[in-house]
Every structure is written in structure tokens, then in C-alpha cells.
VMD Tcl script that draws the C-alpha trace (Angstrom):
set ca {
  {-17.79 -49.96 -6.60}
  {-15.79 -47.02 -6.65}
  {-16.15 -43.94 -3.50}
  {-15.06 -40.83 -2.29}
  {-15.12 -39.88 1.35}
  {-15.35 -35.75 1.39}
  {-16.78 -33.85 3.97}
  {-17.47 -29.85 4.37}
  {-16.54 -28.86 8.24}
  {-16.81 -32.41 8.91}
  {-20.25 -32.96 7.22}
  {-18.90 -36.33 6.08}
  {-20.56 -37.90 2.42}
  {-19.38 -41.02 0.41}
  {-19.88 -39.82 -3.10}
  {-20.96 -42.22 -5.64}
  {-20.42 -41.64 -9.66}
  {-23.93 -43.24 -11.10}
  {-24.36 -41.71 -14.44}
  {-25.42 -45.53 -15.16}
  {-28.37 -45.57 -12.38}
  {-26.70 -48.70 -11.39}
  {-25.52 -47.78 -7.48}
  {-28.23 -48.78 -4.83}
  {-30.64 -45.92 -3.18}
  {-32.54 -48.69 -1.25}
  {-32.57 -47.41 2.52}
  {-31.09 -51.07 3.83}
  {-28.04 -50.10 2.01}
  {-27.41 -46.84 2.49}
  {-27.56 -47.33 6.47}
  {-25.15 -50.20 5.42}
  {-22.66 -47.92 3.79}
  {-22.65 -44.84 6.16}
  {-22.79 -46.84 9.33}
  {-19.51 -45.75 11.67}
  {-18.47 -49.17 12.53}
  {-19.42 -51.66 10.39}
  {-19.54 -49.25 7.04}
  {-17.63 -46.79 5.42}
  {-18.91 -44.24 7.86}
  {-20.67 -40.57 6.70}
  {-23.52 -38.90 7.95}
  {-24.61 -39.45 4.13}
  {-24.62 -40.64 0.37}
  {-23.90 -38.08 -2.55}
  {-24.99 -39.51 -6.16}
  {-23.53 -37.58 -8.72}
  {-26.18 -38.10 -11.56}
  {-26.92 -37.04 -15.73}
  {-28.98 -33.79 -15.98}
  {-31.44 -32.96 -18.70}
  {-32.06 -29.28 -16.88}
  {-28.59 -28.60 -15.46}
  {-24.82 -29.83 -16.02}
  {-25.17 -32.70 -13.70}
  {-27.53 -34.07 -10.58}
  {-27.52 -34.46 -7.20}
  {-29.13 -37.27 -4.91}
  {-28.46 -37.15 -1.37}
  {-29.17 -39.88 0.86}
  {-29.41 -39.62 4.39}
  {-27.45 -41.75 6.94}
  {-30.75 -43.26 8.10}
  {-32.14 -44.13 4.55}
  {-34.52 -41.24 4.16}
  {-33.77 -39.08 1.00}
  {-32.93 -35.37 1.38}
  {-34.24 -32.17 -0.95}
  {-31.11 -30.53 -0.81}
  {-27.55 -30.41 1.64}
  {-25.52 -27.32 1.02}
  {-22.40 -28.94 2.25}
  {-22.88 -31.79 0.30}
  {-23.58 -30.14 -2.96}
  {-20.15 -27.95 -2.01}
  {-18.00 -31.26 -2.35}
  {-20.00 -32.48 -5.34}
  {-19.03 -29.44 -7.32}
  {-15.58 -30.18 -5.99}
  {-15.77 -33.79 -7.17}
  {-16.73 -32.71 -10.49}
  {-14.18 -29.65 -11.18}
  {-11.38 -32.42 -9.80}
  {-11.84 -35.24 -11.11}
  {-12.38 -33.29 -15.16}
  {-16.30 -33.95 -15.30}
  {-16.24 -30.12 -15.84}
  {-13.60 -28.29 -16.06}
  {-14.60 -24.79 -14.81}
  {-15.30 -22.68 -12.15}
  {-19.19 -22.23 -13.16}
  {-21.22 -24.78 -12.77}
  {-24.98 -25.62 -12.51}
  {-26.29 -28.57 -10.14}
  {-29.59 -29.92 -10.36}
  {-31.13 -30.55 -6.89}
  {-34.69 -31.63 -5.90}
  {-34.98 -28.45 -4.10}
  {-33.63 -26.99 -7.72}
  {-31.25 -25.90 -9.78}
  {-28.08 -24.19 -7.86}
  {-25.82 -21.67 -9.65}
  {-22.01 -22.54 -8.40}
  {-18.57 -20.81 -8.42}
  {-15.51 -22.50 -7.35}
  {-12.44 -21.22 -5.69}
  {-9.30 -23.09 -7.51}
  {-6.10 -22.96 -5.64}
  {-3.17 -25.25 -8.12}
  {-5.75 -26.86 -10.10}
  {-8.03 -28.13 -7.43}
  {-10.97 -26.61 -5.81}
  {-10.81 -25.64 -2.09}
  {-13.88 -24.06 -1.77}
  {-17.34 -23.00 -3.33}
  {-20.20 -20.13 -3.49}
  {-23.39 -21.48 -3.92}
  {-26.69 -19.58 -4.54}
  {-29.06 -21.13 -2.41}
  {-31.96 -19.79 -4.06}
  {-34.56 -17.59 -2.24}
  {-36.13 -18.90 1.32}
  {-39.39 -20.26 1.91}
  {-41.49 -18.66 4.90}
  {-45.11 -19.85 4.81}
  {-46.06 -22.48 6.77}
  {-47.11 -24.79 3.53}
  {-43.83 -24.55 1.84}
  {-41.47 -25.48 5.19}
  {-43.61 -27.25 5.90}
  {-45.45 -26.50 9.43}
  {-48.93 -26.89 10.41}
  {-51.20 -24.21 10.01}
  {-51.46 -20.76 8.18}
  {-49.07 -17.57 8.01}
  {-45.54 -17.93 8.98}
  {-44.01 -19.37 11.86}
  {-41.76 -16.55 12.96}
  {-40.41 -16.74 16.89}
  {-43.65 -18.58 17.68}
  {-43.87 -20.46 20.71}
  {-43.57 -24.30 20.52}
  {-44.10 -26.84 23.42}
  {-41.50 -29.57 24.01}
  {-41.85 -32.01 26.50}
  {-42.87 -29.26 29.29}
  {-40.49 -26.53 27.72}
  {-42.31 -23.88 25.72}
  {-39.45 -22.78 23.39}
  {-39.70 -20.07 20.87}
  {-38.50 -20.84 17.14}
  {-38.69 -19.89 13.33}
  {-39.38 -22.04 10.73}
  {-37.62 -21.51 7.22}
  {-37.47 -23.81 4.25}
  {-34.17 -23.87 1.95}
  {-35.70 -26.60 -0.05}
  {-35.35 -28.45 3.19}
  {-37.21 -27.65 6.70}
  {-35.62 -25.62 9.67}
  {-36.54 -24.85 12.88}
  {-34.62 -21.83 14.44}
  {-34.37 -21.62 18.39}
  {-32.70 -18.72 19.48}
  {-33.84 -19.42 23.30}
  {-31.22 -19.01 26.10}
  {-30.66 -23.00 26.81}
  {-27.72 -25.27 28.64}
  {-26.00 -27.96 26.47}
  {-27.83 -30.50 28.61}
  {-31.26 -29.16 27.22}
  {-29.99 -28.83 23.27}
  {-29.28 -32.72 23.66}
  {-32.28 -33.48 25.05}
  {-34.43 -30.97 23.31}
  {-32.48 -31.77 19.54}
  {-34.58 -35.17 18.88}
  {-37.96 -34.14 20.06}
  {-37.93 -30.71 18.39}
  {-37.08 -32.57 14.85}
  {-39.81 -35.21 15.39}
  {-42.79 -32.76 16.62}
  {-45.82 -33.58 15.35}
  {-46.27 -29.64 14.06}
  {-43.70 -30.42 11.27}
  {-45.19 -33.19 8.91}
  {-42.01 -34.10 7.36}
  {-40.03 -33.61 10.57}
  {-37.33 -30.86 10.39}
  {-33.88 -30.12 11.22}
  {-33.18 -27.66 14.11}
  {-30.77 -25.08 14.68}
  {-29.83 -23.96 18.22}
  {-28.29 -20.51 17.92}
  {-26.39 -17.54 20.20}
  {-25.86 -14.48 18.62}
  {-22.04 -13.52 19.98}
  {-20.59 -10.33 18.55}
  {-22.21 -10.59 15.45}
  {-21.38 -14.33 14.57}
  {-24.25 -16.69 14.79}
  {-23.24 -19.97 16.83}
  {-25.10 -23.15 15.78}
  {-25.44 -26.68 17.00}
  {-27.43 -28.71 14.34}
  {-29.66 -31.38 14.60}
  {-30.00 -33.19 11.42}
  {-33.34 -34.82 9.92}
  {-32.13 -38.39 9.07}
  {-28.96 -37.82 10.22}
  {-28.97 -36.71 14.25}
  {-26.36 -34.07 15.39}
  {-23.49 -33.33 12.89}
  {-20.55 -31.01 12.62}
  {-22.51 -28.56 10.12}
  {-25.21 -28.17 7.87}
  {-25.33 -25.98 4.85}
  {-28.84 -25.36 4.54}
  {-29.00 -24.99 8.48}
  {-26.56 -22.18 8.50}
  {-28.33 -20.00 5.47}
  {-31.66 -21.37 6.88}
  {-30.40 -19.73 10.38}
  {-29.04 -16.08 8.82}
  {-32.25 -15.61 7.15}
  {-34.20 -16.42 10.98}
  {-31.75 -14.16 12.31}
  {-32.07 -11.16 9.72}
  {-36.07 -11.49 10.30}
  {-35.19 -11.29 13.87}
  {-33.17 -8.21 13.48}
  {-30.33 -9.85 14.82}
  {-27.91 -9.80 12.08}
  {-28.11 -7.24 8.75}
  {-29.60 -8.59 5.31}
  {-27.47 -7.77 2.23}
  {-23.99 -8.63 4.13}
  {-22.22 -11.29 4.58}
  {-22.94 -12.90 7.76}
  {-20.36 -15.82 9.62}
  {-22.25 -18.55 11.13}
  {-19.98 -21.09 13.21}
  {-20.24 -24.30 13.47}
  {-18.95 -27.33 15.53}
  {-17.12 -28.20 12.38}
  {-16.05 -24.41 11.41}
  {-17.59 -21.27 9.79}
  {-19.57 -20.90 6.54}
  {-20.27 -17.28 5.06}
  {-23.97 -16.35 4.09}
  {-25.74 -13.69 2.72}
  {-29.30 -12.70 2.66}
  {-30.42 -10.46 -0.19}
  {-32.56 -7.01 1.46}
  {-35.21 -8.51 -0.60}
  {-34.97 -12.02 0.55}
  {-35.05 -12.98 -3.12}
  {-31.70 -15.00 -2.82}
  {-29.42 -16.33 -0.21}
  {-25.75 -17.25 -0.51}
  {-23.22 -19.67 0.84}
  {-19.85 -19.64 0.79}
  {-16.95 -22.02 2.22}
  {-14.93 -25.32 1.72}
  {-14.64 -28.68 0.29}
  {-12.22 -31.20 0.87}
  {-11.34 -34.75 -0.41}
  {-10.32 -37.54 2.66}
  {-9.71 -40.43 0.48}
  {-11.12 -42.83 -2.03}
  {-11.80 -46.11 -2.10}
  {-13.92 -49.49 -3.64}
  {-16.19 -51.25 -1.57}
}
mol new
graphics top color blue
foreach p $ca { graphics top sphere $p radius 0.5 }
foreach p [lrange $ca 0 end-1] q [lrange $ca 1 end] { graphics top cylinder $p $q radius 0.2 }
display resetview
């Protein structure tokens, strides 16, 4: 079988071609295929797929088996994959996710493309739709952690996010990372953000539902500028950098919260046939 390794800020995918259906989702082999030492290696799977509703599908599988809604890094080197390699050759493109359908434009630089805007679609706030137990929203609400009451915001972008904007050492984000995304509040567990506001940039350290900690998360970071905006720590309807271990990504949040962008690169590490 024929792969791709890409990776957006060192969010590392193999990407699959299966317009057949014929390449494996089954959780035994995915864990098989992304393991670090006796895989390929990649925090997950990317199945480029037919569409009926859109120019082509994405599937992402998570390094632990589970399946993901949506990965905004991921979907970044998919459009890549597809502009490259002549599935489509423009800078438009539609992707079909199950979090949606995602309108994308693609920076070309000598016929390849380096980097891509994505519109994320607008978030989701209620509790039902992140989701997280109860009624309302879940907007700097205090949440217990093993003795710790932290405060956090929850925000859907197709996926779950939980937002922590608390004042915390790097000792208690590793510690705090795994039980935060396995709290029994969140149904479908979530991923969780750790965030300082510096100067206007928004810091993160993400910890990945299915995946653990990772260099950057796509969702995370538009899933953070929105918590942020709500906050009134950053402005809605301008572009906001949010920095990750792996490097910066550019979002914006409509006034209206009707739509949230992403913006920033793609690249190719090799290919290969396993």
C-alpha cells in the first residue's frame, strides 16, 4: 500500500488514497501503522475518500484507533495532497468532513501548495453540541481535577475543547493534560488547550483526544481564539496568532461568531509503501 507522511507544525498524518474503500479503518491497525517504533509513526491516519456532497472526503483516524470529527491540520495537508499530486488542480477546493463540509484556498508557491485557509465553519457553545454535561454554556466555569479546581471553556469545532486559561507550572499541564480530557463531565472526552495570553499571541500546549500531547492542533487553536474572544482577551473580526509547540497558525473569529478561519502550512516528509 502506498503512503504519505505530512505533517502541519509537526501534527504528523500518514495519508492513505482509498477512493476503493479497500485500506483498513479497524482500530488494531491503525495503532499498528502510527505507532513510533514499530510503525510508520504519526499521531494519525488521513483517508482521502469519493464525495457525493463535496470534491472529495476526509476520514481521520486517531493514533489510538478512535475516529475523529474533524483535524484542521490534517485536512490542511489533505488539500495539499490533492492540489499536488493533480486530484484537483486548483486553489478552491471543498472537503467533506464529518464535522462538514470545509470551503479551502490554497497558497501555491512553483506549482505546489505551501499552505492553506480553511473556513472552519461557525463554533458550537451549548453544552449539547460540545458536548458537556448539563445546560447553558460552559464559559470559564470552574472544573475540579484531582484536588485542583481549574476554570475552563468548552467550545466545539465539530470536535470538543476545553480551554484553561488558569495560571499553571509545566509540571501541572502534564499532570493535569490526561485527567482534564478523560473527565467524566465530557461524555465523549475532549481535547484541552492550556493557554497564556502574551502580548496579544495566544500560547497553547495541546492535549489531544486519541492522540495525547502533540505539536499542534488545528481545531484546538480556532477552538482557543474563539474562548479567548468570549473572554475578551483577544478582538473578534481580526486575525489572531496562536503559537504552538510546533509553530503559529492564524485565526479569525467573525464579530458574529458565524464563521471562524484558519490559516497556515502544509508540508510533504516523504512517501512510501508499507
Amino acid at each position: 500500500m502506498r503512503f504519505w507522511k505530512y505533517h502541519g507544525l509537526g501534527n504528523d498524518f500518514v495519508l492513505v488514497e482509498n477512493f476503493d474503500g479497500s485500506v483498513s479503518k479497524d482500530p488494531d491497525h491503525v495503532r499498528s501503522v502510527c505507532h513510533r517504533r514499530f510503525g510508520v509513526g504519526a499521531d494519525g491516519i488521513l483517508y482521502l475518500e469519493n464525495s457525493t456532497k463535496a470534491d472529495f472526503t476526509m476520514r481521520v483516524m486517531n493514533s489510538d484507533g478512535s475516529e475523529a470529527e474533524m483535524c484542521g491540520n490534517g485536512i490542511r495537508c489533505l488539500a495539499k495532497h490533492v492540489y499536488d499530486f493533480g486530484h484537483k488542480k486548483e486553489d478552491r477546493m471543498t472537503i467533506e468532513t464529518l464535522a462538514g463540509i470545509m470551503n479551502i484556498r490554497l497558497d501555491i508557491d512553483e506549482g505546489k501548495a505551501v499552505a492553506a485557509t480553511v473556513e472552519m465553519g461557525a463554533p458550537r457553545l451549548e453544552r449539547k453540541e460540545v458536548p458537556v454535561i448539563g445546560q447553558g454554556r460552559f464559559i470559564d466555569q470552574p472544573i475540579e481535577v484531582e484536588g485542583k479546581v481549574l476554570h475552563g471553556t468548552a467550545v466545539s469545532m465539530g470536535n470538543p475543547h476545553l480551554m484553561i486559561f488558569d495560571e499553571l507550572s509545566d509540571q501541572e499541564v502534564e499532570r493535569l493534560g490526561p485527567a482534564v480530557h478523560a473527565h467524566p463531565l465530557f461524555p465523549r472526552r475532549t481535547n484541552v488547550e492550556f493557554v497564556k495570553s502574551v502580548n496579544g499571541i495566544l500560547e497553547v500546549r495541546v492535549y489531544e483526544r486519541g492522540a495525547g500531547w502533540t505539536m499542534a492542533c488545528g481545531t484546538g487553536a480556532c477552538a482557543t481564539a474563539v474562548a479567548a474572544g468570549l473572554l475578551g482577551k483577544v478582538p473578534f473580526g481580526e486575525e489572531v496568532q496562536v503559537r504552538l509547540p510546533g509553530g503559529s497558525l492564524w485565526i479569525k473569529v467573525s464579530q458574529d461568531l458565524s464563521m471562524v478561519t484558519m490559516r497556515g502550512p502544509a508540508a510533504l516528509v516523504f512517501e512510501g509503501r508499507m
